[in-house]
BALO-124889 format. One line per field, with one value per residue (C-alpha): residue number from 0; x, y, z. Coordinates in nm, 4 decimals, padded with zeros to 6 digits, always signed. Layout:
BEGIN
resi = NUM, ...
u = X, ...
v = Y, ...
w = Z, ...
END
This chain:
BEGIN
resi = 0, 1, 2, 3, 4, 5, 6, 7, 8, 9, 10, 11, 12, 13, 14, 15, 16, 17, 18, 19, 20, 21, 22, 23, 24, 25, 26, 27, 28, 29, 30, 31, 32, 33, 34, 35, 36, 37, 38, 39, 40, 41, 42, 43, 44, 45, 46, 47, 48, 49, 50, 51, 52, 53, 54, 55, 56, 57, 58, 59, 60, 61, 62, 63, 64, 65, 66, 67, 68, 69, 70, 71, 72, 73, 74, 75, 76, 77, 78, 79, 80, 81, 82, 83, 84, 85, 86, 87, 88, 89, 90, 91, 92, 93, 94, 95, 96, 97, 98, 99, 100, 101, 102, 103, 104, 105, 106, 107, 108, 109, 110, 111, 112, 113, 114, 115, 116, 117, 118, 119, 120, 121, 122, 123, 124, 125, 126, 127, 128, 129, 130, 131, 132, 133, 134, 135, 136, 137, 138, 139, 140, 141, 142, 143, 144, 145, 146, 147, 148, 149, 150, 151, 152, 153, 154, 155, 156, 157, 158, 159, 160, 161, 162, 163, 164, 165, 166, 167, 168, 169, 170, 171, 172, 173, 174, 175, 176, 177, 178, 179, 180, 181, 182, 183, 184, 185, 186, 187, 188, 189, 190, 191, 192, 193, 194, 195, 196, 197, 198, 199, 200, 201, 202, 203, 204, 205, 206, 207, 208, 209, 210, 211, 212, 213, 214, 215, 216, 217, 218, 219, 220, 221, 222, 223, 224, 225, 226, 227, 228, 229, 230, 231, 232, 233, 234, 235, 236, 237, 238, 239, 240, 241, 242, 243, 244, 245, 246, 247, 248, 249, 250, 251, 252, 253, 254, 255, 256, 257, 258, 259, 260, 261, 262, 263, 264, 265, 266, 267, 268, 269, 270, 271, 272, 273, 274, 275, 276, 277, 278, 279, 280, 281, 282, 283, 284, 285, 286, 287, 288, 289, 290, 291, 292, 293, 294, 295, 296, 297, 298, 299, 300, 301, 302, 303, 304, 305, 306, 307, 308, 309, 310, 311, 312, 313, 314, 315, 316, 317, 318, 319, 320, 321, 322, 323, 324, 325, 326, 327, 328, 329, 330, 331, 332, 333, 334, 335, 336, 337, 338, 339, 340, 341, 342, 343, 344, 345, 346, 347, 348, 349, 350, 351, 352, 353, 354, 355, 356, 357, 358, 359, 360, 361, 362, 363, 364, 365, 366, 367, 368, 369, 370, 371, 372, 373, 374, 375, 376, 377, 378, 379, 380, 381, 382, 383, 384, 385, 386, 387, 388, 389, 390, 391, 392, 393, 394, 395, 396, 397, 398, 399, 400, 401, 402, 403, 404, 405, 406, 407, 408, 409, 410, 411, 412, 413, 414, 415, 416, 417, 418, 419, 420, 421, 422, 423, 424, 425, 426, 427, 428, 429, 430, 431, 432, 433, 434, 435, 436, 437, 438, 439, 440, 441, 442, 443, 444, 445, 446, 447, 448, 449, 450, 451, 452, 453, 454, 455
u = +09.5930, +09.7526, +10.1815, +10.2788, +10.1030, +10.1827, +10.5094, +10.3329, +10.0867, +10.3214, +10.5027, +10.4685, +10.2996, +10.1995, +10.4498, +10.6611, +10.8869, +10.9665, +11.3691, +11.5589, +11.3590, +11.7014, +11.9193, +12.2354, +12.2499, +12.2451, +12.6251, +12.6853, +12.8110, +12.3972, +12.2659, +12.4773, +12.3212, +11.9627, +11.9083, +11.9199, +11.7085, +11.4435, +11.4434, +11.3888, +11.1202, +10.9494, +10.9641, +10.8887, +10.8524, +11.0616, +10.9682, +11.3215, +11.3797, +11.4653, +11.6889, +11.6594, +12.0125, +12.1522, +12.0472, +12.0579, +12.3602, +12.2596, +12.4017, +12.1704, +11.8608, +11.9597, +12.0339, +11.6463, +11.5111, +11.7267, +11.6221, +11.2011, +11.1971, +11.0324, +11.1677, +10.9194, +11.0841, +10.9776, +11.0411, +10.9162, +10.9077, +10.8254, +10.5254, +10.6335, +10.8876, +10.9001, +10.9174, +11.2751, +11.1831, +11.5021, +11.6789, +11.4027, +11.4226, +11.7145, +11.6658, +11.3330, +11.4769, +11.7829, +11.5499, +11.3305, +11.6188, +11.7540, +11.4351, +11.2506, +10.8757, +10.6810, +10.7481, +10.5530, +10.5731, +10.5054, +10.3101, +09.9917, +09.8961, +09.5755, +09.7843, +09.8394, +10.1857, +10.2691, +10.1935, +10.3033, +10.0508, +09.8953, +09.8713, +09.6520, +09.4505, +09.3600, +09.0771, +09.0895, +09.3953, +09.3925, +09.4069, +09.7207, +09.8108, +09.7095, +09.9000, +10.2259, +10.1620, +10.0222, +10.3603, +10.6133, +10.3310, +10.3290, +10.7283, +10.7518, +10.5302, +10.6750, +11.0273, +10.8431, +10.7379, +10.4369, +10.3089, +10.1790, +09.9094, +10.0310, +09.9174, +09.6914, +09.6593, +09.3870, +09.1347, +09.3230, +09.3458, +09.1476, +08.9418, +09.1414, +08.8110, +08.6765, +09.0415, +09.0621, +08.7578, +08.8059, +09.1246, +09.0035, +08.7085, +08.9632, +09.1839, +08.8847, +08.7979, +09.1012, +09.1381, +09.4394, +09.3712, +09.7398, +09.7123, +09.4044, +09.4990, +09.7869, +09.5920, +09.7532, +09.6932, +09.8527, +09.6908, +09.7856, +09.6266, +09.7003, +09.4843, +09.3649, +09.3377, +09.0852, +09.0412, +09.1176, +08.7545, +08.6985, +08.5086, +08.5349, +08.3144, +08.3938, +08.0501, +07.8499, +07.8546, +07.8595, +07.6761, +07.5963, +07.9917, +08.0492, +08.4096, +08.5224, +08.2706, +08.4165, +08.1276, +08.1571, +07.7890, +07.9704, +08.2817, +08.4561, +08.8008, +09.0412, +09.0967, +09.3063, +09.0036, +09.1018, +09.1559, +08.7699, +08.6782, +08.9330, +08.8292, +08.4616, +08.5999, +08.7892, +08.4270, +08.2035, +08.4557, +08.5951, +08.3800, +08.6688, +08.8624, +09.2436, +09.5617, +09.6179, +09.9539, +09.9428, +10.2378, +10.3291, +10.1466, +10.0718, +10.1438, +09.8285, +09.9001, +10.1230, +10.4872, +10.6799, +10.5067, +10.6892, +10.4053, +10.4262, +10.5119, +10.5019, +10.2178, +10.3307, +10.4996, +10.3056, +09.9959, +10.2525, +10.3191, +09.9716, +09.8430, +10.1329, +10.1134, +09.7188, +09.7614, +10.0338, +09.8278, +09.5298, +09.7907, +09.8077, +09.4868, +09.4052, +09.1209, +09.2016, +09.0172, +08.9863, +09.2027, +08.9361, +08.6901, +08.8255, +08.4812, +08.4438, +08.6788, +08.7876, +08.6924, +08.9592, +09.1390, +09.0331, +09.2447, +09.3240, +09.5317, +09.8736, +10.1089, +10.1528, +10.4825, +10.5179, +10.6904, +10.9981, +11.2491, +11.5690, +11.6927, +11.9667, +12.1090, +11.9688, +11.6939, +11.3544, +11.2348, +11.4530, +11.1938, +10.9682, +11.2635, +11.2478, +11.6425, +11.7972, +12.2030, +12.2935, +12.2097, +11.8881, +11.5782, +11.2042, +10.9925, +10.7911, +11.0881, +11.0915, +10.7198, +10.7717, +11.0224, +10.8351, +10.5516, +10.7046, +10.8691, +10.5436, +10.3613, +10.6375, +10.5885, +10.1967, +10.3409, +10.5480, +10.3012, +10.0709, +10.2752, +10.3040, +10.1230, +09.8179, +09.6846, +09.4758, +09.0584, +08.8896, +08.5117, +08.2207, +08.0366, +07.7701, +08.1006, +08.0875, +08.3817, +08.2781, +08.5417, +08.3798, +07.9687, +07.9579, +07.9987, +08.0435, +08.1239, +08.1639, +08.4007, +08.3225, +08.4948, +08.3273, +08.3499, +08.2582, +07.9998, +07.8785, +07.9259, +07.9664, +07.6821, +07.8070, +07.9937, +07.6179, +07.5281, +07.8142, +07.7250, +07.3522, +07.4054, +07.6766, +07.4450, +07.1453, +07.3204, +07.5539, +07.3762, +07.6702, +07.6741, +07.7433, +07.9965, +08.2675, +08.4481, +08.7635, +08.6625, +08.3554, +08.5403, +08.7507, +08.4503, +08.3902, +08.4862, +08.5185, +08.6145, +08.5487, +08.7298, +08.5779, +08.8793, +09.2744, +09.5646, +09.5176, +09.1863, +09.2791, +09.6306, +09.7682, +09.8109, +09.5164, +09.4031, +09.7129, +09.5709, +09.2209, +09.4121, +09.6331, +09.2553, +09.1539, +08.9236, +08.9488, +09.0012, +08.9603, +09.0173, +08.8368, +08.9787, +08.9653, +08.7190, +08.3118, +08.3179, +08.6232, +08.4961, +08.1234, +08.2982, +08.4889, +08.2145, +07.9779, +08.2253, +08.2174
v = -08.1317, -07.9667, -07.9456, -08.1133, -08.4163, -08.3940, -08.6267, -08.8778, -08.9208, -08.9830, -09.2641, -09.5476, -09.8001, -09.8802, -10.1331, -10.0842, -10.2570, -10.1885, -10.1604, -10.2872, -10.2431, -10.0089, -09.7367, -09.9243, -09.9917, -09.6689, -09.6786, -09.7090, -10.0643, -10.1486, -09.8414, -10.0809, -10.4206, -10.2816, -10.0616, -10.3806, -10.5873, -10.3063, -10.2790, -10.6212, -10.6302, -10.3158, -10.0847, -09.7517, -09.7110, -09.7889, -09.6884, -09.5917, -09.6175, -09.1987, -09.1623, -08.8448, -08.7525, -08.7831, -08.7692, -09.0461, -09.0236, -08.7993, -09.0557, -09.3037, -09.0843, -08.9754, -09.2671, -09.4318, -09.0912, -09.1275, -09.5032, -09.3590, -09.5531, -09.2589, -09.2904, -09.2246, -09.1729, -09.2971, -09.1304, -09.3611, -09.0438, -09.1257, -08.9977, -09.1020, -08.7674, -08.4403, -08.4149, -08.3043, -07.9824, -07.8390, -08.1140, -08.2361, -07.8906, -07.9131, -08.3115, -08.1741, -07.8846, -08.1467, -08.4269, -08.1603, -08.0119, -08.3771, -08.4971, -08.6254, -08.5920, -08.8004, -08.8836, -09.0676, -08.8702, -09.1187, -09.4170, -09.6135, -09.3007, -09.5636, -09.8085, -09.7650, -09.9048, -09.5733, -09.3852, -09.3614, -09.4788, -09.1477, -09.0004, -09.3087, -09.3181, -08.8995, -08.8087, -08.6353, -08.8481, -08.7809, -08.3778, -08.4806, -08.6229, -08.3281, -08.0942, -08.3230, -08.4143, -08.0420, -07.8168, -08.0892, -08.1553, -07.7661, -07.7717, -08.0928, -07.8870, -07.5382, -07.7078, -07.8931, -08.2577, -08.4325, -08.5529, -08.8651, -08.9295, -09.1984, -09.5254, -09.6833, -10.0375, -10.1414, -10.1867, -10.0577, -09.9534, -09.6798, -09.7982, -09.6726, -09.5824, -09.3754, -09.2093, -09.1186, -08.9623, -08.7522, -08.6202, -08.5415, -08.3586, -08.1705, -08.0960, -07.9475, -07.7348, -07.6193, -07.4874, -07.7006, -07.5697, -07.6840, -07.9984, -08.0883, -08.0001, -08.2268, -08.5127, -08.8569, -09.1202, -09.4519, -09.7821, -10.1324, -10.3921, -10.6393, -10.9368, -11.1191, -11.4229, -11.3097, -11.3530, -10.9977, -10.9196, -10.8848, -10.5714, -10.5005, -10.1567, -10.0185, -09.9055, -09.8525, -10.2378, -10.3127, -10.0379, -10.3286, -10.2817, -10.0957, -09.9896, -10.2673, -10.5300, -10.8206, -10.9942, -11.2384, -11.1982, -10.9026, -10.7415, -10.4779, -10.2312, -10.5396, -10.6656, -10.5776, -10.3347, -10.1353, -09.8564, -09.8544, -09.7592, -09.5038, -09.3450, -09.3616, -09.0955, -08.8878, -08.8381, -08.7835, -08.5585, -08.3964, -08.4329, -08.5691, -08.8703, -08.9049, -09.0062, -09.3567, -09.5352, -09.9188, -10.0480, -10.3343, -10.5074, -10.8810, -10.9975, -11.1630, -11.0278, -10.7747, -10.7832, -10.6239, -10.8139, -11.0581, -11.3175, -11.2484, -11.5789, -11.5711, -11.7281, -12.1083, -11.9996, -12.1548, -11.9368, -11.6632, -11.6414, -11.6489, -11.3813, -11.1613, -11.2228, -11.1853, -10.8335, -10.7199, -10.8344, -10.6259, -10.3162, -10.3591, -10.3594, -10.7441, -10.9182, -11.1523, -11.4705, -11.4361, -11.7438, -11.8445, -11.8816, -11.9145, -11.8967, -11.5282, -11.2051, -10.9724, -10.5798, -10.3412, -10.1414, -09.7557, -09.5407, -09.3399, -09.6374, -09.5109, -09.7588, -10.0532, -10.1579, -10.5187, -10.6346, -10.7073, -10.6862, -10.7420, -10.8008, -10.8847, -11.2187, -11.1823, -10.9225, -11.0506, -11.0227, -11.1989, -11.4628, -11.2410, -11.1154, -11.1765, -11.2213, -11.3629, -11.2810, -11.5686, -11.4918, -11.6991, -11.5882, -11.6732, -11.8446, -11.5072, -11.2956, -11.5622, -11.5500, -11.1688, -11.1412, -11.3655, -11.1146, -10.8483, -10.9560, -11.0549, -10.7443, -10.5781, -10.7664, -10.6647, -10.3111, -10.3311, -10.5030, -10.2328, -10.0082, -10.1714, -09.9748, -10.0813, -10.1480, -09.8139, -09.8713, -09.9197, -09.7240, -09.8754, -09.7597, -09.5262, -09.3560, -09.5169, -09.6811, -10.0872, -10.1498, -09.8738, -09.9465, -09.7289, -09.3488, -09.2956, -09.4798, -09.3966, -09.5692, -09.6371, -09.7994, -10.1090, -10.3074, -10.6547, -10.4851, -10.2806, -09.9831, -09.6505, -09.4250, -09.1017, -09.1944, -09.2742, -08.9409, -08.7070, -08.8638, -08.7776, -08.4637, -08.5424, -08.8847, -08.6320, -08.4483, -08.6493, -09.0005, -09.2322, -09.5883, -09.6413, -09.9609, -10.0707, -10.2628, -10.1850, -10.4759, -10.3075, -09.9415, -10.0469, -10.0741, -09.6823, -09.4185, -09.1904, -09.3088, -09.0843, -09.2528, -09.1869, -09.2993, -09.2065, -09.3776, -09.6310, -09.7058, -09.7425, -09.7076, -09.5342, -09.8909, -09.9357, -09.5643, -09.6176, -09.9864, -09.8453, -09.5373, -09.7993, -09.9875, -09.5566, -09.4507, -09.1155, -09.0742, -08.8454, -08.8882, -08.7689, -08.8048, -08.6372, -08.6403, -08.6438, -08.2677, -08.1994, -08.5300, -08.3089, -07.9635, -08.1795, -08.3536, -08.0541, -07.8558, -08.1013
w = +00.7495, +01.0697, +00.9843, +01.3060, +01.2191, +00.8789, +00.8849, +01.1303, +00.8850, +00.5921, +00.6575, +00.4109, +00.6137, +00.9365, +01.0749, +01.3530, +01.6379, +01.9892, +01.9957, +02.2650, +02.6378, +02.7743, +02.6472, +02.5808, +02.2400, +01.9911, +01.8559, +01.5209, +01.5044, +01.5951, +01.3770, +01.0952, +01.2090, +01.2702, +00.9437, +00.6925, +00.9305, +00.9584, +00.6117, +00.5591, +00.7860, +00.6029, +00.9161, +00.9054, +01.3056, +01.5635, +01.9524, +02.1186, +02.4971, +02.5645, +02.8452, +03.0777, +03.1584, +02.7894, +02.4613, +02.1903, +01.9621, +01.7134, +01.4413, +01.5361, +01.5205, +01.1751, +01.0270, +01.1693, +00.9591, +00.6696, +00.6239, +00.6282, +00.9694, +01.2488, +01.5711, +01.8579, +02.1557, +02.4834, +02.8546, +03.0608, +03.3236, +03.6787, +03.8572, +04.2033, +04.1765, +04.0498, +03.6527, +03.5069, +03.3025, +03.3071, +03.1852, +02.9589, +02.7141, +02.5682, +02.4706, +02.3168, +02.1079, +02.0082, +01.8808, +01.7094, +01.5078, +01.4404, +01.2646, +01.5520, +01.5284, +01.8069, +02.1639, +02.4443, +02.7791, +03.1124, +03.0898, +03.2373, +03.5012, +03.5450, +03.7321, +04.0409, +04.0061, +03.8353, +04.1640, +04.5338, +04.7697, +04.9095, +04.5452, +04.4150, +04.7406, +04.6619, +04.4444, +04.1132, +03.9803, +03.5985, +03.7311, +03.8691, +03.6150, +03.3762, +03.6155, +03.5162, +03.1439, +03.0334, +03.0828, +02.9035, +02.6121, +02.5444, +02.5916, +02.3294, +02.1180, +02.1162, +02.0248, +01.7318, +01.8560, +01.9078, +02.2762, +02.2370, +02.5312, +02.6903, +02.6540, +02.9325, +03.0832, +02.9509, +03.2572, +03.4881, +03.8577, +03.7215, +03.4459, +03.1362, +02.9156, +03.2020, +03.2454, +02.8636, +02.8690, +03.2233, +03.1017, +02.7358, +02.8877, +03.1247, +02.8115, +02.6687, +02.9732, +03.0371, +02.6795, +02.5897, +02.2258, +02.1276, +02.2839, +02.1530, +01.8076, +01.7694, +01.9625, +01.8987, +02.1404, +02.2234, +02.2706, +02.4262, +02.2042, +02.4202, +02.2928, +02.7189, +02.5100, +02.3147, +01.9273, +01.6920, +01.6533, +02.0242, +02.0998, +01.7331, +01.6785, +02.0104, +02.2238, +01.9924, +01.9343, +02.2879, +02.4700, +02.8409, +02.8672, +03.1810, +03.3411, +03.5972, +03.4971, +03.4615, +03.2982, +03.0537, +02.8654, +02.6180, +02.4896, +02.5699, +02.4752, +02.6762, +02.3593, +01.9936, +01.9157, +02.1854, +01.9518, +01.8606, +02.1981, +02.2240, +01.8938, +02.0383, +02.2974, +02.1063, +01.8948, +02.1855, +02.4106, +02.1004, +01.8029, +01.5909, +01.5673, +01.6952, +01.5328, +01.7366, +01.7864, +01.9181, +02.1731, +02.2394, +01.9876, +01.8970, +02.2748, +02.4681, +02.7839, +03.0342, +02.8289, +03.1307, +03.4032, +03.6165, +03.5044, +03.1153, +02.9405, +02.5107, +02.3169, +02.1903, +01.8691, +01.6145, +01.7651, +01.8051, +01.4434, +01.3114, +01.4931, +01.4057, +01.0998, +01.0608, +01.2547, +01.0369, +00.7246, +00.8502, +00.8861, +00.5228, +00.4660, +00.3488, +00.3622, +00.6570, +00.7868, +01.1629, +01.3044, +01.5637, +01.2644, +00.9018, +00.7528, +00.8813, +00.7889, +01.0754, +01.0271, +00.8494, +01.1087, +01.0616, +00.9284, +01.2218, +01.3669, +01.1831, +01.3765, +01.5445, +01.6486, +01.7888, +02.1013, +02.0816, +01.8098, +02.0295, +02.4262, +02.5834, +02.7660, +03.0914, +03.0203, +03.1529, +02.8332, +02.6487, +02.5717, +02.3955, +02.1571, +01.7540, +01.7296, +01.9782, +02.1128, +01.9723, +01.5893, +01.5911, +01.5265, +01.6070, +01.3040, +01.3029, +01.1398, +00.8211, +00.7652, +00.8217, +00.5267, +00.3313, +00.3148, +00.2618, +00.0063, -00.1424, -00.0723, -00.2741, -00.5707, -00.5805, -00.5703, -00.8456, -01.0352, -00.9703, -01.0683, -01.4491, -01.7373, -01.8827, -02.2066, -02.3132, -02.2959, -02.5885, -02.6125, -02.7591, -03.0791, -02.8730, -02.7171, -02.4156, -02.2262, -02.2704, -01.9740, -01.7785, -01.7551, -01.4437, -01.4814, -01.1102, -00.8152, -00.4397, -00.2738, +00.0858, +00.3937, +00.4901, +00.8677, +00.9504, +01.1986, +00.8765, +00.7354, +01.0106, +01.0399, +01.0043, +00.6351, +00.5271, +00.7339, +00.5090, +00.1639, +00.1661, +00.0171, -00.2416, -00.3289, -00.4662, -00.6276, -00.8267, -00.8059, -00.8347, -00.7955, -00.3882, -00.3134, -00.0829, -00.3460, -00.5195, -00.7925, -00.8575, -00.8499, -01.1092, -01.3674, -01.3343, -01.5460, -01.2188, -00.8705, -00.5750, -00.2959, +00.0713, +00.2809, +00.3761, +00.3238, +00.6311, +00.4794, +00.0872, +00.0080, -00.2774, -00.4359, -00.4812, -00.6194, -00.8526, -00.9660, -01.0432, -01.2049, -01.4405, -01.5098, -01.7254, -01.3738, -01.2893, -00.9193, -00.6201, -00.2932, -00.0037, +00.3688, +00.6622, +01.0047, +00.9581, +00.9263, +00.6843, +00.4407, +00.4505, +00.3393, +00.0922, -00.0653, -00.0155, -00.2876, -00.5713
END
């Protein structure tokens, strides 16, 4: 596991908030308001408007990394004029040194909103984008931060799958090594009042999807799944998958445009909540058809952080805000805190020692009939072709008994687990651990899970 990514990768869950939309409220009268919600809410991301000409309060930086909540910090840096190096270092080797690990440099360079008129009419745009992104990504990384790529809108001016995969391949060309390394991507799941499996397994599910088509007959990334297509790209351009961090999460449509309006907040809730159950990896009914359970998110999706936590009086986004200036609070925080405080429970009750396994009279384990099981991600779609691809080998040669169930797991001796954390959390390793399995894990890209499994 590379070291920059290491932290990102650590964090105890996925769930995460967008703070306020401005750079007005980091004293330490909020930092003392916001650290008990946050916890409340189970947080362990927040994304932090970065301002250019001043840095955050270093108190309220540490105090988000003391509390296990990772700030990522956006600079929402124009394109339409020159990019602020000089006064961009410093803020870089400051955050660094104060705990800082991720940050999200410009945003939507598809949109033609981002751009001044003669740059979007020229040819060659992501280039010029490159030319922009490239020197501050290498500065953010030599002082010890991650460059996010920055997210996209999904379609697009320029279609956003055909932009990812331009600039990766230019990335690649250009010999970005660095870059490329530390990859992590953001994503706009933005849901274009669609249901949570749209465009669920990315092309390879939908290969008739074409960029601009507006057709109705499949699916395609303008959807919650956006993430699948990305990942798609990152495998093809790169041969591995990418780290991917969702914005703006849980919102149907455009949160900062002029003709954004909230979901009713009964539907509001429920798909919140359904999302943020799937980002703890339950077994969720899709909404739009209770009889039918949506596909696991992949375990390269590390965050999501929902829109909005808090705004202020006569922000234009007030109406999308959780709590509200005058202490109340939409339904959707309740339910929230509800949940987690339910998911906790199943933690600790993991967490409780079991009674010791008795063997049978032949010396075998009577709770444990299977010797060995492989443990294997499973989508609604089905199960992804290159796991059954990197097992071959380890499946001849140690025959175990291949599954996708934990249940099952749980009646083996020995448990090789094919997965990360996103995938199967530690929870549930510990759980079949308390039940007398032996386990391993296994994680990684296609090519690190084959060396792995290739020396057992």
């Amino acid at each position: 596991m590379d070291t920059m990514l290491s932290p990102l990768l650590s964090q105890k869950n996925r769930l995460g908030f967008h703070y306020y939309p401005d750079t007005l409220h980091y004293r330490d009268t909020d930092l003392t308001f916001w650290l008990p919600e946050l916890a409340a809410l189970g947080a362990s991301w927040l994304v932090v408007k970065a301002p250019v000409d001043r840095a955050i309060p270093e108190s309220f930086i540490r105090g988000l990394i003391q509390a296990d909540i990772a700030p990522i910090l956006q600079f929402d840096l124009p394109l339409s004029k020159p990019t602020p190096s000089i006064e961009l270092e410093p803020l870089f080797l400051a955050y660094a040194r104060w705990g800082v690990r991720a940050i999200l440099l410009f945003d939507r360079p598809n949109s033609h909103r981002a751009w001044p008129l003669h740059f979007w009419a020229q040819e060659d745009l992501n280039n010029r984008f490159l030319e922009r992104f490239i020197p501050l990504a290498n500065m953010a990384l030599h002082a010890g931060l991650i460059p996010i790529f920055p997210a996209l809108e999904p379609g697009g001016g320029y279609w956003d799958t055909a932009f990812l995969r331009s600039a990766l391949e230019s990335l690649a060309q250009r010999n970005e090594s660095a870059i490329l390394k530390n990859l992590v991507l953001a994503a706009r799941p933005w849901l274009h009042n669609h249901g949570l499996n749209w465009g669920s397994g990315g092309p390879e599910r939908w290969p008739d999807a074409r960029p601009y088509s507006l057709s109705q007959d499949g699916e395609d990334q303008r959807g919650f799944r956006i993430f699948d297509w990305y990942l798609a790209i990152t495998r093809a351009v790169l041969g591995k998958s990418c780290p991917v961090i969702l914005l703006e999460t849980g919102v149907s449509t455009d949160p900062i445009s002029k003709q954004f309006s909230p979901q009713p907040i009964e539907d509001q809730t429920q798909t919140v909540m359904t999302i943020a159950r799937l980002l703890n990896n339950e077994n969720v009914s899709d909404p739009a058809d209770s009889g039918r359970s949506l596909a696991p998110l992949p375990a390269e999706v590390i965050s999501a952080n929902f829109w909005l936590l808090a705004a202020d009086t006569y922000s234009p986004y007030q109406s999308a805000a959780w709590y509200k200036v005058d202490g109340s609070r939409l339904p959707v925080v309740e339910k929230w805190v509800e949940w987690i405080k339910e998911v906790q429970v199943q933690v600790d009750k993991s967490s409780q020692p079991r009674t010791p396994t008795v063997s049978g009279g032949n010396g075998s384990d009577v709770m444990h009939p299977i010797q060995h099981y492989l443990l294997l991600p499973s989508y609604e779609w089905g199960v992804a072709d290159w796991h059954l691809e990197v097992i071959r080998p380890f499946v001849k040669k140690h025959r175990p008994t291949i599954g996708f169930s934990l249940r099952e797991a749980s009646l083996a001796e020995r448990v090789t687990v094919v997965g990360s954390q996103q995938t199967f959390p530690e929870e549930d390793l510990q759980q079949l651990r308390n039940m007398g399995c032996e386990v391993e894990r296994i994680s990684g890209d296609g090519m690190s899970i084959a060396t792995q499994l290739a020396e057992r």
